[in-house]
C-alpha positions, 0 to 999 in steps of 0.5 A: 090734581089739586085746584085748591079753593075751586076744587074745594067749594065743588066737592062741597056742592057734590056732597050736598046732594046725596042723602046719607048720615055721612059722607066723606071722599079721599083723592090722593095722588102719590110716587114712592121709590123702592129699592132691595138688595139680597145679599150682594145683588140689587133684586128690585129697583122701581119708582111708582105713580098712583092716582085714586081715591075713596068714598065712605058712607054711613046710613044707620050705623052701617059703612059703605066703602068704595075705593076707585083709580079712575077720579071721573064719575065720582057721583056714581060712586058716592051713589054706590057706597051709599046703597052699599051702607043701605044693606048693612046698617040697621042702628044709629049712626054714630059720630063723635061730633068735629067742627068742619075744618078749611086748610091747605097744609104744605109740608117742607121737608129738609132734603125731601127724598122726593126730589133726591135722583134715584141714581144718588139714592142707589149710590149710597145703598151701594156704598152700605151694601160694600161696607157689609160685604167687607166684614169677614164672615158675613153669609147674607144681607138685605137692605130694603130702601123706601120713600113716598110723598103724597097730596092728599085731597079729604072732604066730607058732608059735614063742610070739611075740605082738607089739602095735605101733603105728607111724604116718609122713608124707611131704611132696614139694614140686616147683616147675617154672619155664619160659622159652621151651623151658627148663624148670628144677624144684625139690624140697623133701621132708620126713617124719617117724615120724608127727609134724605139727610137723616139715612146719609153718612150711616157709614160707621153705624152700617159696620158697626151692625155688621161687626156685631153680627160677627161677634154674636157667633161667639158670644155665650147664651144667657142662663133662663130667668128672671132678671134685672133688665135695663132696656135701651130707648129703641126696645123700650119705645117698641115695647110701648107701642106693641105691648101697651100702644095696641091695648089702647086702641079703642076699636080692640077695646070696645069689641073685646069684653075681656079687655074692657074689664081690665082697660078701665080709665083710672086703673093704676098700672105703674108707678107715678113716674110712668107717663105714656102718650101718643100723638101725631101733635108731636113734630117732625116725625114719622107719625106726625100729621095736622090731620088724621084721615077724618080730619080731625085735628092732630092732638097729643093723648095721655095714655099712662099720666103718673101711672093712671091710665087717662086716655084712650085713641080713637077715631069719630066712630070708637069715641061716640059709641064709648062716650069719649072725645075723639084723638085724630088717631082714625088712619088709612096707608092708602086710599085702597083702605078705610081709616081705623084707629091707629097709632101715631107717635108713642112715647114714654115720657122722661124721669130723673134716673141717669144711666149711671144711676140706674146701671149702678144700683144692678148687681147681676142683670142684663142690659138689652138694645135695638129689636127683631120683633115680637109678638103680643096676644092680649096683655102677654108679650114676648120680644127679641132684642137685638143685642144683650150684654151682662150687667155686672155690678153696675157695669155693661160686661160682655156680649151675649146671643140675642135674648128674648123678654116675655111677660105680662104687660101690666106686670111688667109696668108695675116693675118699671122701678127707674126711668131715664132723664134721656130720651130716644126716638126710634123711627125705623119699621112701621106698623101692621093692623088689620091688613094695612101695612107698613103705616109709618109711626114712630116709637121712643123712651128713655132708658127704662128699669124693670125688675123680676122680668122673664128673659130666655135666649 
């Protein structure tokens, strides 16, 4: 697909000949590898091709949208989407303003799953799928394996071309032990930017998940309260993307009046040592890109600085009609689909707690690990954990069931009294709005105190 200069300077010339506020055509040409076990048996194993693209207008505030797998023709369909936004726009077009960017981006990924066999990959699945079925007392299981690699072609009227490759994996590992009617599971997720390396040698991890899903069959049920809790950097860093993350994208903020009153910029919501940020500006991970899909040029973005909340995410469209600067969060999981604003990497950044510290202030509390999921509806979130365990003057005691945590956002970062000197990335899973999913992100934090937080088994 890619003719580099050439193909740039003849998309350029295309776009110069048709009238609207704004233009902007996507190509993408990508192969993806799945593959899916239940319980023992191999249910799925297919390698994908795809070649399409999309085209984006905008006429008086009014999109058009034209998604297409045949790349010939184009000028017809730049025509199409235009007439489309000619129907629905009836106000101002407006973009925040993006200087025009020229740049070919290469991404060299260590051991990129791209070029790794397919016979290897289902090796060691086979290999996680025996480690599981060895454990007594396991029911069921499922392993759920996948990879792409894309080259992304983005040009728009404004004099932007863009050549970008981006590749990702994911890896989600369940085990499901029973006796009699209790039933317990376990989850190990891993991922990465496309690099195989960083989901082999998980043989100890894989059976460490399914011996704690054996263990949970005996472990007691925590009494219902409220709790001195300690979260582990893989639920603290989901707890900052679906808690706080979502209330940051602009496009929910700007549509919603009731959240508008309460996201206001320099509101307090925590203490000093509180700074949350997103950014796909940040290395070498899931989320991690040089340009969104506008192609505006990726940056880091205070959400939280020492408690205050800065900063926002946003696409070209949110920051215009907000009056704001846009952050290279507008993205798209494919060509099938129009950007909107989305999150990339979502951090809260280091304190000055050690664990020891932290765990040895707690007389009874409650020490939880890992995720199942949740749910958020606007500032209430509720959150299963993967594991729990007691704190017992100031140690970890024994093993609970699955807990879950629910509460009040903005409470909730007001009671954070006590964030960790470490820091934990957690790249398993990946992210849903708006019909799009699975959008790869990552999330992290170090270990994180909250006091008087609503636990429930």
């Amino acid at each position: 697909m890619y003719k580099g200069e050439a193909l740039g300077d003849q998309m350029r010339e295309v776009l110069k000949k048709y009238h609207a506020d704004y233009i902007e055509v996507r190509l993408e040409e990508s192969e993806a590898t799945h593959i899916q076990y239940r319980g023992r048996e191999l249910e799925n194993l297919s390698k994908s091709q795809s070649l399409g693209g999309n085209v984006r207008a905008q006429v008086r505030g009014g999109w058009g949208f034209v998604s297409f797998n045949n790349v010939n023709g184009m000028g017809d369909k730049i025509e199409l989407a235009i007439r489309q936004a000619n129907l629905v726009g009836k106000e101002i077009s407006r973009l925040a303003p993006a200087e025009p960017v020229v740049d070919i981006v290469r991404v060299m990924t260590k051991k990129n799953a791209a070029t790794v066999p397919v016979a290897e990959k289902k090796l060691l699945l086979d290999e996680y799928n025996e480690i599981i079925w060895s454990t007594p007392q396991i029911q069921t299981s499922s392993i759920t394996y996948r990879d792409s690699s894309k080259k992304v072609i983005f040009a728009n009227s404004e004099g932007s071309y863009i050549e970008q490759d981006k590749s990702d994996l994911a890896l989600r590992i369940t085990a499901i032990a029973k006796e009699g009617e209790e039933v317990q599971q376990a989850g190990l997720s891993v991922g990465s930017n496309g690099n195989f390396a960083q989901i082999e040698g998980l043989h100890q991890q894989v059976k460490e998940t399914a011996r704690l899903a054996v263990e949970m069959l005996s472990a007691p049920e925590v009494e219902g309260g409220e709790y001195t809790v300690v979260l582990d950097p893989v639920l603290a860093g989901v707890f900052a993307h679906e808690a706080f993350g979502h209330l940051s994208e602009s496009d929910f903020v700007y549509e919603n009046e009731q959240l508008r009153e309460i996201m206001v910029l320099g509101r307090r919501f925590g203490g000093k040592h509180l700074n949350i940020v997103d950014g796909a500006a940040i290395p070498d991970l899931r989320g991690s890109y040089k340009y969104d899909d506008e192609g505006i040029p990726a940056t880091k973005t205070y959400l939280i600085q020492e408690g205050v909340l800065v900063g926002r995410l946003h696409s070209r469209e949110t920051a215009a009609k907000m009056k704001e600067t846009p952050t290279s969060n507008a993205r798209a999981i494919g060509y099938r689909y129009p950007p909107i604003v989305r999150m990339t990497n979502t951090l809260i950044e280091p304190g000055s707690v050690s664990f020891e510290e932290m765990m040895g202030e707690i007389k009874t509390g409650i020490y939880v690990k890992n995720w199942y999921g949740g749910t958020t509806s606007m500032e209430m979130f509720t959150f299963s954990a993967g594991e729990a365990y007691m704190i017992r003057h100031g140690r970890i005691a024994e093993l609970l069931r699955p807990v879950v945590l629910t509460g009040n956002v903005f409470a909730t970062l007001e009671n954070i009294d006590a964030i960790g000197n470490d820091l934990g990335i957690n790249q398993g899973g990946g992210c849903g709005k708006g019909g799009q999913y699975p959008l790869p992100v990552s999330n992290g934090s170090p270990h994180l105190r909250i006091r008087h937080c609503l636990v429930g088994g």
